[in-house]
SELUMKOL-224758 format. One record per residue (C-alpha): x, y negated, z; residue in three letters. Coordinates in Angstrom, 2 decimals, always signed. Layout:
<fidos>
+---------+---------+---------+------+
!       u !       v !       w ! resn !
+---------+---------+---------+------+
!       X !       Y !       Z !  ALA !
...
+---------+---------+---------+------+
</fidos>
This chain:
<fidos>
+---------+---------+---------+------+
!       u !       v !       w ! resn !
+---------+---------+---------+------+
! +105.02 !  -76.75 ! +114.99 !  UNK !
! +101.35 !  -77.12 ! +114.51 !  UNK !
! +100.70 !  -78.43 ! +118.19 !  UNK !
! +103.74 !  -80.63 ! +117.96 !  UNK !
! +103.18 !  -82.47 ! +114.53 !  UNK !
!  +99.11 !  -82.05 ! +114.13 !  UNK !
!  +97.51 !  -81.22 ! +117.34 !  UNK !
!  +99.26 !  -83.42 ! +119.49 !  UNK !
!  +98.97 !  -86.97 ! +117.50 !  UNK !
!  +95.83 !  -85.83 ! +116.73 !  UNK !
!  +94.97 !  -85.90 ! +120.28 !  UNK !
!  +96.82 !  -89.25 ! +121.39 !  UNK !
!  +95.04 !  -91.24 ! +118.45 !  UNK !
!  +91.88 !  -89.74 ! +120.09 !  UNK !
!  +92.65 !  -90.49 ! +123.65 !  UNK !
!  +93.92 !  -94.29 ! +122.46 !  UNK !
!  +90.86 !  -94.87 ! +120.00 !  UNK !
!  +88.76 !  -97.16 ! +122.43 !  UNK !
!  +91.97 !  -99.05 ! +123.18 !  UNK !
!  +92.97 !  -99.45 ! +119.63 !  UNK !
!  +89.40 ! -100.54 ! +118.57 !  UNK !
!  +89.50 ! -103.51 ! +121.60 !  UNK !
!  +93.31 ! -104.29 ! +120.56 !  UNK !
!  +92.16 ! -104.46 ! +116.72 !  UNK !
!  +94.29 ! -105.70 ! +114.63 !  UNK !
!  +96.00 ! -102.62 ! +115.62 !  UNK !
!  +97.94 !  -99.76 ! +113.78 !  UNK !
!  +98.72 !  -95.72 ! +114.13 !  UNK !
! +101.44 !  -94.90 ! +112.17 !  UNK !
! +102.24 !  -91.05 ! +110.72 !  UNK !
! +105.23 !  -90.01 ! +109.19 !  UNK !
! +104.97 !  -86.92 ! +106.85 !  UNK !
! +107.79 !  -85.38 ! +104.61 !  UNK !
! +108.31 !  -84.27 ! +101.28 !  UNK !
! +108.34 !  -81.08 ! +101.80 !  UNK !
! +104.72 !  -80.79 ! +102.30 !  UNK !
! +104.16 !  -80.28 !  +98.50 !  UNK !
! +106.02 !  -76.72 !  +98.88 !  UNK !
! +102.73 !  -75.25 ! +101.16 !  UNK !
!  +99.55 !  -75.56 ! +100.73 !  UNK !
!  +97.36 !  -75.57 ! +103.90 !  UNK !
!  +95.88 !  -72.33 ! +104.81 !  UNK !
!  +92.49 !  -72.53 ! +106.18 !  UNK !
!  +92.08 !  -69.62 ! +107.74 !  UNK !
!  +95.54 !  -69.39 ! +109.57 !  UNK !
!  +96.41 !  -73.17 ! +110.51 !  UNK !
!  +98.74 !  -72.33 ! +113.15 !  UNK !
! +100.28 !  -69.52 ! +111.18 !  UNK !
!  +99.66 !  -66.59 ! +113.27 !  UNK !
!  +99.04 !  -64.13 ! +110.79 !  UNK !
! +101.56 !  -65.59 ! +108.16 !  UNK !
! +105.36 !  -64.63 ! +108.29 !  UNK !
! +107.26 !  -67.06 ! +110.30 !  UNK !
! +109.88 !  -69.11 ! +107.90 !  UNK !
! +110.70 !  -72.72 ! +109.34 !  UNK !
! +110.73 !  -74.34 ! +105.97 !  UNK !
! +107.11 !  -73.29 ! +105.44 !  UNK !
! +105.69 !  -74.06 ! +108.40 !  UNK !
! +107.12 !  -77.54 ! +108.72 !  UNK !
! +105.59 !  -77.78 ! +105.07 !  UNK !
! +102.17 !  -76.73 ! +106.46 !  UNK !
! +102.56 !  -78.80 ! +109.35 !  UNK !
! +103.56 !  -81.89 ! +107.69 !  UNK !
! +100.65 !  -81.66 ! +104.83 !  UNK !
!  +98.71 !  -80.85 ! +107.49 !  UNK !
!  +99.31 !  -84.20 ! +108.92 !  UNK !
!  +98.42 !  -86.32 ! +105.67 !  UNK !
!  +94.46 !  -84.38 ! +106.44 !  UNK !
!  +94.35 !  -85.65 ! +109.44 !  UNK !
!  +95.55 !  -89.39 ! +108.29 !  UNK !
!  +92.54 !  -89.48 ! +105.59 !  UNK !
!  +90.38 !  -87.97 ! +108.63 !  UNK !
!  +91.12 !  -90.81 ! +110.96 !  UNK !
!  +90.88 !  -93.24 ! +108.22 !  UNK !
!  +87.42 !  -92.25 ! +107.55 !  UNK !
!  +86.59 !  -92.53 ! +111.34 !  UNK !
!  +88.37 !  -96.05 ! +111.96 !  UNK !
!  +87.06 !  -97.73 ! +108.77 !  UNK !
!  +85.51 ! -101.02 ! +110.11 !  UNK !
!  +87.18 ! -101.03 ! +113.35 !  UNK !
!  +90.13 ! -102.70 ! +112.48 !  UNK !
!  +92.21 ! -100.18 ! +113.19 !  UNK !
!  +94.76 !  -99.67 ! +110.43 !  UNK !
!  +96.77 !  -96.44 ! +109.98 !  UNK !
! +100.25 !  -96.00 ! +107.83 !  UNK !
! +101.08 !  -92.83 ! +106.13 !  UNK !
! +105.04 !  -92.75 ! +105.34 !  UNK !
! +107.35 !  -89.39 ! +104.11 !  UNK !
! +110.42 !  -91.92 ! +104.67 !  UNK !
! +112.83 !  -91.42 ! +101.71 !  UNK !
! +110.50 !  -90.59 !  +99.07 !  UNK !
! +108.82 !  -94.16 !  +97.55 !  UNK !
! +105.85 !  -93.89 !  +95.37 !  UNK !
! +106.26 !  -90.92 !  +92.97 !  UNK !
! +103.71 !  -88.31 !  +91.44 !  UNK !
! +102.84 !  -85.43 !  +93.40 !  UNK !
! +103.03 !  -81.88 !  +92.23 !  UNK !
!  +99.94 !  -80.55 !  +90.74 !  UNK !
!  +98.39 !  -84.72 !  +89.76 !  UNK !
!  +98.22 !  -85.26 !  +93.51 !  UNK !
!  +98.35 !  -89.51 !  +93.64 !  UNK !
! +102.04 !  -89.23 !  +96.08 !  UNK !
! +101.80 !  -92.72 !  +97.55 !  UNK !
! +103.79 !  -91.42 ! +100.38 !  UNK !
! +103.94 !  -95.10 ! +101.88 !  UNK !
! +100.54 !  -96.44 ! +102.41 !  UNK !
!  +98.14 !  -97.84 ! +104.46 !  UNK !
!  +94.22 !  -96.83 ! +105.08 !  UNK !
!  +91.88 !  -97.15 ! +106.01 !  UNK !
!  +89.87 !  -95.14 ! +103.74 !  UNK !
!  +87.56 !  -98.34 ! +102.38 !  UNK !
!  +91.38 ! -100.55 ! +101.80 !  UNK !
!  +89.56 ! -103.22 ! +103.77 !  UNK !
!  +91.65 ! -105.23 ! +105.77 !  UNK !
!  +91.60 ! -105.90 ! +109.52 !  UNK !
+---------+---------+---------+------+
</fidos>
């Protein structure tokens, strides 16, 4: 799951990033879930080798995992005009667990300038 939903968009934002920054306005859209507030992210077992397998968990991981790499790429696109969404569809604007700000539906980058 980690390859699928981290590594791989990860990658393909990387690979597009000159062509996004010469097509700017342009957007790269991530969809999380929900059910990233039941994990946190382990930092020394990202792809979850060592932990016990259990789907729900790692698509928690995976998926929270995913929001880190959203403010990541928003720090690294600020000023190109290169906008990024982050959505976990079904959820609105609520309060995450723990005070987290849960604006599940929002756009960076990380400055909230505008293309």
């Amino acid at each position: 799951m980690f390859a699928t939903h981290v590594l791989a968009p990860f990658a393909l934002t990387s690979w597009l990033r000159e062509l996004l920054e010469r097509s700017a306005p342009s957007r790269v859209i991530n969809v999380s879930s929900g059910g990233m507030y039941d994990q946190s992210l382990p930092g020394d077992d990202l792809q979850s080798d060592v932990s016990k397998y259990g789907p729900k968990k790692l698509y928690a991981r995976s998926k929270r995992a995913e929001v880190v790499i959203s403010e990541q790429w928003a720090e690294r696109l600020a000023g190109t005009g290169v906008v990024g969404s982050l959505d976990a569809s079904g959820l609105g604007r609520h309060e995450g667990r723990a005070g987290v700000d849960a604006r599940v539906s929002c756009d960076y980058p990380a400055d909230h300038s505008q293309p």
